[in-house]
C-alpha atoms as one frame of an Amber mdcrd trajectory, in Angstrom:
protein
  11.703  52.491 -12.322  10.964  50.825 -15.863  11.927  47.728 -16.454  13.726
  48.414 -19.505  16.036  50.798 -17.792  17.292  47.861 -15.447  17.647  46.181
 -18.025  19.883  48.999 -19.849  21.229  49.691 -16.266  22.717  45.727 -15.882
  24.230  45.689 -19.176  26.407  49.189 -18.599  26.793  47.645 -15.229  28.578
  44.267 -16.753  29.893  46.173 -19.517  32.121  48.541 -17.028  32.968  46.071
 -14.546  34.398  43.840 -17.797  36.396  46.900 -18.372  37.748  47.601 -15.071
  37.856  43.814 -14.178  39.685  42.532 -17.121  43.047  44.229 -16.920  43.515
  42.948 -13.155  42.679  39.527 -14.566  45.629  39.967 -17.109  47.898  40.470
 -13.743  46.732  37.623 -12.533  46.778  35.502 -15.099  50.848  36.066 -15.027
  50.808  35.473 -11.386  49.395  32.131 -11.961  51.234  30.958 -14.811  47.554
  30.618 -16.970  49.094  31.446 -19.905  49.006  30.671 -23.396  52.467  29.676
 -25.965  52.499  29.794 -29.043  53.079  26.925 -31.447  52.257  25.626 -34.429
  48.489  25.469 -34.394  48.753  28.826 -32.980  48.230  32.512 -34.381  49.922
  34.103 -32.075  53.948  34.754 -32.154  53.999  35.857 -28.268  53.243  34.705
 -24.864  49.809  35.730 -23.960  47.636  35.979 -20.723  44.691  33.266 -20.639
  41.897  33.648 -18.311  39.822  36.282 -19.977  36.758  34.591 -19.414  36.898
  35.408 -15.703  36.746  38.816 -16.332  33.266  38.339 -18.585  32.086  35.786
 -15.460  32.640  38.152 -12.719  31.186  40.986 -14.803  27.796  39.336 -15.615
  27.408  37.544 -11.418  28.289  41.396 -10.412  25.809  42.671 -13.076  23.310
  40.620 -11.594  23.673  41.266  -8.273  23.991  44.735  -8.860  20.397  45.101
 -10.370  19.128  42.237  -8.410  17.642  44.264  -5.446  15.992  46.842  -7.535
  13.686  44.476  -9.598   9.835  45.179  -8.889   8.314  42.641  -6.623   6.697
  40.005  -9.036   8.335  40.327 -12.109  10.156  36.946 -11.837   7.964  33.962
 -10.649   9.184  31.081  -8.856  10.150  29.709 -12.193  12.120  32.159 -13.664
  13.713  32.583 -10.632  14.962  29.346 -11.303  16.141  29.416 -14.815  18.138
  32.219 -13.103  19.986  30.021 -11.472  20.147  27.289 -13.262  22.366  29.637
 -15.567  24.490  31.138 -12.166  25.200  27.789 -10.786  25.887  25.511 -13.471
  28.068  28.475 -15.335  29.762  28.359 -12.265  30.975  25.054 -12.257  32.077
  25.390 -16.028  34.521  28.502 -14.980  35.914  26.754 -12.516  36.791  23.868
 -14.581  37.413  26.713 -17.096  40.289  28.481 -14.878  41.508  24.942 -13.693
  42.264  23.943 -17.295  43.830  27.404 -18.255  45.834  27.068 -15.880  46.839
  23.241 -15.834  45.480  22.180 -18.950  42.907  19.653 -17.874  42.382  16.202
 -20.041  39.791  16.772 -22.209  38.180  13.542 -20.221  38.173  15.859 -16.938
  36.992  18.927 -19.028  33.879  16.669 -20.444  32.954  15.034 -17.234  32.931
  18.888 -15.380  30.560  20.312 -18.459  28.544  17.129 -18.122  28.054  17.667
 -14.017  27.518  21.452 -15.451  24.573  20.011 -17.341  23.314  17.922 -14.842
  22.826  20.369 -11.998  20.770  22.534 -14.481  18.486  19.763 -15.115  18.191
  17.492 -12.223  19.063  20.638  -9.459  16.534  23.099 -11.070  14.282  20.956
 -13.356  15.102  22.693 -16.776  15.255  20.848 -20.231  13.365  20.358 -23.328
  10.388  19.121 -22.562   8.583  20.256 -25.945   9.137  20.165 -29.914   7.167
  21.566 -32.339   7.170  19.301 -35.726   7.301  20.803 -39.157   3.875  20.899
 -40.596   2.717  19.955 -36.901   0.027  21.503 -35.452   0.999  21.936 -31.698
   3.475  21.374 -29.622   4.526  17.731 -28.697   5.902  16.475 -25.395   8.407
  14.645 -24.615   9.107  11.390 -22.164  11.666  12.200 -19.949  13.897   9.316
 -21.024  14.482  11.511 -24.097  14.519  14.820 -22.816  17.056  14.489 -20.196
  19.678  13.228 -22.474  18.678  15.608 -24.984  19.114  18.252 -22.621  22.882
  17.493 -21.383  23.459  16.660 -25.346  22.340  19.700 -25.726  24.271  21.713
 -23.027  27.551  19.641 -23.689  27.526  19.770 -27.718  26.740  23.876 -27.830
  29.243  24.703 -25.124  32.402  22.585 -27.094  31.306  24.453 -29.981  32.170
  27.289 -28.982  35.278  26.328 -27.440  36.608  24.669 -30.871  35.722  28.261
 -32.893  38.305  29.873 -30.254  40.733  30.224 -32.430  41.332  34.435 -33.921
  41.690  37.407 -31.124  37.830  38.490 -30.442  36.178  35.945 -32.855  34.726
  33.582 -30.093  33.903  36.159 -28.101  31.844  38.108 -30.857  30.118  35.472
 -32.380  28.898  34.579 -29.294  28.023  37.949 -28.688  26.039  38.235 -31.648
  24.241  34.859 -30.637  23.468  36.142 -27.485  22.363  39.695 -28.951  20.073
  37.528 -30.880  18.452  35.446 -28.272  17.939  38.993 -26.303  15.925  40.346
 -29.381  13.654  37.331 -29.736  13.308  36.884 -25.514  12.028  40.587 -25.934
   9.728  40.250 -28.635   8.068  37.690 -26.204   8.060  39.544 -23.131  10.404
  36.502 -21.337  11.870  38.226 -18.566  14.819  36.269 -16.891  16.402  35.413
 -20.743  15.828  39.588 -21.349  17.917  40.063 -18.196  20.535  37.208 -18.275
  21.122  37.966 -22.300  21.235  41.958 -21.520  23.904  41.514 -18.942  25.918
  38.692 -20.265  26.148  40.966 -23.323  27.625  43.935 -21.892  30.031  41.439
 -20.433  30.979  40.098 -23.637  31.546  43.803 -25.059  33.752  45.004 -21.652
  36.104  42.177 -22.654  36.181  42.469 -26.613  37.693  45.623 -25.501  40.903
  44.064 -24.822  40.214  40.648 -26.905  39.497  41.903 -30.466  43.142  41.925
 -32.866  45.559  42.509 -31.592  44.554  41.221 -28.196  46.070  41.586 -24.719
  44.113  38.593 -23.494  42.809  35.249 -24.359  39.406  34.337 -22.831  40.726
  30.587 -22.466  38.888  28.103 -21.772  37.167  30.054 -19.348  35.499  31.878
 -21.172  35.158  29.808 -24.179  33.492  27.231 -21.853  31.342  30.018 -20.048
  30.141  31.273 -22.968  28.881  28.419 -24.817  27.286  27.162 -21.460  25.384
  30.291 -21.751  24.630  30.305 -25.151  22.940  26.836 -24.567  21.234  27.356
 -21.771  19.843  30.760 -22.769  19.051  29.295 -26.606  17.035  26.562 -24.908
  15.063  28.984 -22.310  15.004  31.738 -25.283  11.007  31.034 -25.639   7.960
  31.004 -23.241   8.411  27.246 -23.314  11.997  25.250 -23.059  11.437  23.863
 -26.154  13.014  23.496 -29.455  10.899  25.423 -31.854  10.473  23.987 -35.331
  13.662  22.189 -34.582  15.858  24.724 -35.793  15.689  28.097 -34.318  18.029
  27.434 -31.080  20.178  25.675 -33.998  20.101  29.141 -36.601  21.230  31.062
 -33.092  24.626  29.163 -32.588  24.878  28.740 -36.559  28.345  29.290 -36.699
  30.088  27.380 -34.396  27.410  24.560 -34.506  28.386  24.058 -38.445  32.128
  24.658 -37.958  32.010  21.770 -35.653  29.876  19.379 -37.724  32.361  19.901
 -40.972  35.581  19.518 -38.428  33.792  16.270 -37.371  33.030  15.237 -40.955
  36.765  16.531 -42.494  38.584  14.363 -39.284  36.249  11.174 -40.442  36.879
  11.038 -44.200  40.516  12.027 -43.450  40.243   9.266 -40.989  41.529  11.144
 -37.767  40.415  11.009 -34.238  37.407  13.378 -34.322  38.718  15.120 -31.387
  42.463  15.443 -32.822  42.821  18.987 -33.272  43.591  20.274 -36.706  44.123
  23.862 -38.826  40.895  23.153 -41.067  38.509  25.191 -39.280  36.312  27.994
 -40.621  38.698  30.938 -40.101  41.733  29.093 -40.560  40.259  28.475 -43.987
  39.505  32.012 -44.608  43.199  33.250 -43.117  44.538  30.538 -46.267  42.467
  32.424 -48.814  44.435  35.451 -48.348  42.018  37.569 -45.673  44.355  39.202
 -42.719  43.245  38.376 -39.370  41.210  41.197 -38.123  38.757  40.929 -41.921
  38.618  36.991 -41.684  37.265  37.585 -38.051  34.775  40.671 -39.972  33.378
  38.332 -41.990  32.529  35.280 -39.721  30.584  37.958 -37.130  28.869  38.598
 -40.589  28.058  35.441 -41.087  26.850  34.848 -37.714  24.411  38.052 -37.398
  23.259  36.695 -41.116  22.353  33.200 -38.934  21.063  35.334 -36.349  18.663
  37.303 -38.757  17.460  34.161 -39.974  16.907  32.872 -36.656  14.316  36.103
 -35.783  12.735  35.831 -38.952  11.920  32.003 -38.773  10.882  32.293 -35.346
   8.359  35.558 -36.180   6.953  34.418 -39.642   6.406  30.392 -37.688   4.549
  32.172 -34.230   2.702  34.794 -36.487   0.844  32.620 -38.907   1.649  29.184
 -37.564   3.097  28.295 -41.029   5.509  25.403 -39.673   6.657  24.819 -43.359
   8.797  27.839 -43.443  10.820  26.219 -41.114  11.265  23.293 -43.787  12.128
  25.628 -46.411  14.562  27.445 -44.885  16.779  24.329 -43.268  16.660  23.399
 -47.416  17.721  26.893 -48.122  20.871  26.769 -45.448  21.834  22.852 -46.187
  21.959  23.806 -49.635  24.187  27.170 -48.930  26.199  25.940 -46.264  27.405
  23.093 -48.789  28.497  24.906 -51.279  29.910  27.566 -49.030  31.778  24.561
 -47.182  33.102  23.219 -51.158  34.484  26.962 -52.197  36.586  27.349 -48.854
  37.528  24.069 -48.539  36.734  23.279 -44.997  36.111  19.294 -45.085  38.371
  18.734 -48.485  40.365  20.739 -50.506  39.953  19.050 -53.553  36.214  17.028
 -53.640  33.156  19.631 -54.495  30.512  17.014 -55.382  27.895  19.850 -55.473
  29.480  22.366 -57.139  30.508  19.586 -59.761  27.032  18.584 -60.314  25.193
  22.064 -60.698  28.346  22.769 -63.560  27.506  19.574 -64.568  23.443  20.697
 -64.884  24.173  23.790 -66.548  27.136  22.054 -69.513  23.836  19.901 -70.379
  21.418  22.283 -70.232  23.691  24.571 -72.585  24.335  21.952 -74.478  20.745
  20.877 -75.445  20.332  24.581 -75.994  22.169  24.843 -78.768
């Protein structure tokens, strides 16, 4: 049997088990009182199921296992096999912290410390983390002392899975971007030929679409912190083992994969600071509440951030191909210029850190009133 058909094989297999799975977590979710009220900070006008993410977890371990015995003898090395499970056991933790907090809303202390022992297991249990970087305008690849890398790596881990938990905010929009981020990491593991992120990213995928099913507006089910939590675990781990090393190449291709939530987080940090609140104090300034205030309804506003997330994803590929193609580590300077520069003005027109201040924009009108001026 080809490889690629297992690999098609696991993701129908995930995405049909999210489908049948899902609606018997929505029971249970009542059962257990793992629901979600609405409030002020809230969408949603209704009582709704939470839990959703246990559906996408128990679709991509039965995925897994499903194709698990019909892999040709070989194809995963000792290695692999452990990347493998680095992602099964450490993802496991995080969805049971995950279905602990939907259910009796955890401190966010107890949630940290659970995504932190999460991180650990993946690096001190199975010996994964970022052992490499590649420079701009570097020639090879440079390692990395251990006292750095290991706190990188749980930084890493920790940062990209509350990322994705903070952009949880619209019916499916969580669940697609990170779909998108994973579809993207599954086209760049293939271009390489890297087996276990190929299979993971395949399955986790068809996951992800079972559930948007019965997540995208208007949804029947939240994916909670379960799934929020499960998701961005993956997306870190997978973003980090995405190449033939675990390395961050030309700093910002892992980054370009989780664009969207990584940069919606870094403007809610930098709005909370020069508003001078607690940077964890939750607030309505984030990317699609921004967009819902500009007038788009709730299904377009979630349209156009899974369009802005495959545009970060494209970018991603093409960095990545153009940098391994003709070693031209520049590009990778060029475009983090390009993306600052966008994602500031971008950030001034929607108002996401300050409704009023648009030093940017000011200055290029600025530019141009003088360079008119002199012109006539």
């Amino acid at each position: 049997m080809a490889v690629g058909f297992l690999y098609a094989i696991g993701f129908v297999v995930a995405l049909c088990l999210a489908l049948a799975l899902t609606p018997l977590v929505i029971k249970l979710a009542y059962k257990i009182g793992a629901i979600d009220k609405p409030n002020h900070r809230k969408v949603h006008t209704k009582v709704m199921p939470r839990l959703g993410g246990l559906g996408i977890y128990a679709a991509f371990v039965g995925g897994y296992f499903a194709i698990k015995p019909f892999l040709p003898a070989g194809l995963l090395r000792h290695y692999d096999e452990n990347l493998i499970n680095a992602m099964l056991a450490g993802g496991t933790i995080i969805v049971i912290i995950g279905v602990l907090d939907d259910r009796f809303e955890l401190s966010a202390k107890v949630k940290l410390l659970g995504q932190i022992i999460a991180a650990c297991v993946v690096v001190f249990g199975f010996g994964i983390k970022i052992d490499l970087l590649n420079i701009p305008f570097g020639e090879t690849m440079q390692p990395i002392e251990a006292w750095i890398s290991i706190p990188l790596t749980i930084l890493w881990i920790v940062g990209v899975t509350n990322a994705i938990n903070l952009i949880d905010g619209l019916d499916g929009l969580a669940a697609g971007v990170s779909g998108i981020a994973i579809g993207t990491i599954l086209v760049m593991a293939a271009v390489m030929g890297f087996v276990p992120v190929i299979l993971l990213s395949a399955i986790l995928l068809g996951g992800i679409i079972g559930f948007l099913v019965y997540n995208f507006h208007p949804a029947k089910i939240f994916m909670g912190d379960t799934g929020s939590l499960f998701l961005g675990f993956g997306l870190a781990t997978l973003s980090m083992l995405g190449f033939k090393q675990v390395t961050i190449v030309s700093f910002v291709t892992p980054l370009l994969i989780i664009g969207v939530p990584l940069f919606d987080t870094f403007f809610a940090i930098v709005r909370r600071w020069i508003n001078k609140k607690p940077i964890f104090a939750p607030d309505k300034g984030h990317l699609h509440h921004c967009l819902r205030e500009l007038g788009f309804s709730h299904r377009r506003t979630v349209l156009i951030i899974y369009a802005i997330a495959a545009f970060f994803g494209m970018c991603a590929i093409f960095q990545s191909l153009i940098v391994q193609a003709n070693g031209a580590n520049w590009i990778t300077f060029v475009v983090i210029c390009v993306l600052v520069f966008v994602l500031q003005i971008g950030a001034e027109l929607i108002g996401i850190v300050d409704k009023t201040r648009r030093p940017v924009i000011n200055f290029i009108q600025r530019v141009l009133l003088r360079t008119e001026q002199r012109s006539e």
